[in-house]
N, C-alpha and C positions, 0 to 999 in steps of 0.2 A: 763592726767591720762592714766595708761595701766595698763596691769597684776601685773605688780613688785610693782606698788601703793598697788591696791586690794589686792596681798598675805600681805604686809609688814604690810596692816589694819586688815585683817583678824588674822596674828599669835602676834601681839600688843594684839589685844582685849585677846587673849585667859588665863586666867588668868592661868591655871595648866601649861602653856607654861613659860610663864612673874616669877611666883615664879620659875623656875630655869636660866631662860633668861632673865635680867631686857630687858625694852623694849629700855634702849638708848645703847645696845648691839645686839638689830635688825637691822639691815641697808639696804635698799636698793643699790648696787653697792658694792665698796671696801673696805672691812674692814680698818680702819688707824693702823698702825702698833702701837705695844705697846696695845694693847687695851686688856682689860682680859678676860679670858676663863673662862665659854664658851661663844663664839656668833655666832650670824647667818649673813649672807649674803645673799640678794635675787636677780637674776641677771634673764634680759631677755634671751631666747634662743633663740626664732623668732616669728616671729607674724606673720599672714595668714588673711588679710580682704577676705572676702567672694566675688566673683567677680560678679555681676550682670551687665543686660544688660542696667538697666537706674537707673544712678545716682541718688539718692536721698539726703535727710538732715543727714540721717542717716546713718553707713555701720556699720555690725556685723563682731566683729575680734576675732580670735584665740589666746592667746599668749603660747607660752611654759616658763614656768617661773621656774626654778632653784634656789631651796634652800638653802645653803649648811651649814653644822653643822660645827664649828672650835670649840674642845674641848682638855681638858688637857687628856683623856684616854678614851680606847675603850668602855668600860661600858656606862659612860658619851653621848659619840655622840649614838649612838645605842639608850638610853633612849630619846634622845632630838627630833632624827628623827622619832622616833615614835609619839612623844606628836606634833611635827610639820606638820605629816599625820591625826592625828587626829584634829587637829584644820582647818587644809584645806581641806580637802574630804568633797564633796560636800556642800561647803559654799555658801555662796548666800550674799555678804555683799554690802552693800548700799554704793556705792563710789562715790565722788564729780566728776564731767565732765563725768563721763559712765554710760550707765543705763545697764540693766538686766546682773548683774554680777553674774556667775555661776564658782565655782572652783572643779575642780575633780581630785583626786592624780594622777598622772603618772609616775610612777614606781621610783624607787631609782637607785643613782649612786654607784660609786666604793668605798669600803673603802681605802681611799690614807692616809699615814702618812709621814707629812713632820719632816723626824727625829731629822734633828739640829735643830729645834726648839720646836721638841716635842706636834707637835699640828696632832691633831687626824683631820679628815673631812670626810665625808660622804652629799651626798645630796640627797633631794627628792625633786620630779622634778609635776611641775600641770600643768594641761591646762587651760586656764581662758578666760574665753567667755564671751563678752561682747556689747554692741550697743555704738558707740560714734558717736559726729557728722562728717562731712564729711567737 
């Protein structure tokens, strides 16, 4: 388990997310093409373990974890990015293989439009902090 688990649990659960995103249109990694709009993607950026001087069972890690909205217009992504800040700012959800999981939004990405296919994207980006074992 890592951050991309935790967020992908975290905007699943969020039901005001899920009524406009069903949740087998969340994905962790690559969207399959053909798939309908709107969905999300949630992709690692990097992960940061804490470095200490003696190893133990356990190491606290950092990840940067990228959201990204693919919708059919701008209106659309703009509403979803929001509803996808609010469901992960400072979440705290109980993940299977990590313990003390903490999410805090980190800023938003660029508005990009990929135009021959008409697909709007935007992302917001968390930090997700958590204890796994070592």
């Amino acid at each position: 388990m890592n951050g991309v688990a935790a967020v992908v649990q975290i905007l699943m659960a969020d039901a005001a997310l899920t009524a406009v995103v069903p949740e087998s249109r969340i994905v962790g990694g690559v969207l399959e093409q053909g798939t309908a709009l709107p969905a999300i993607t949630v992709t690692a950026v990097s992960g940061v373990p804490l470095e200490v001087i003696t190893k133990g069972a356990n190491r606290f890690v950092t990840d940067r974890v990228q959201v990204t909205v693919h919708s059919a217009d701008q209106a659309e992504r703009h509403a979803i990015v929001k509803l996808i800040a609010n469901a992960g700012d400072h979440a705290r959800p109980v993940v299977t293989g990590i313990q003390n999981v903490v999410c805090i939004a980190a800023g938003t990405g660029p508005d990009l439009v990929l135009a021959e296919a008409a697909i709007y994207q935007k992302s917001q980006d968390f930090k997700v902090s958590y204890t796994e074992p070592t």
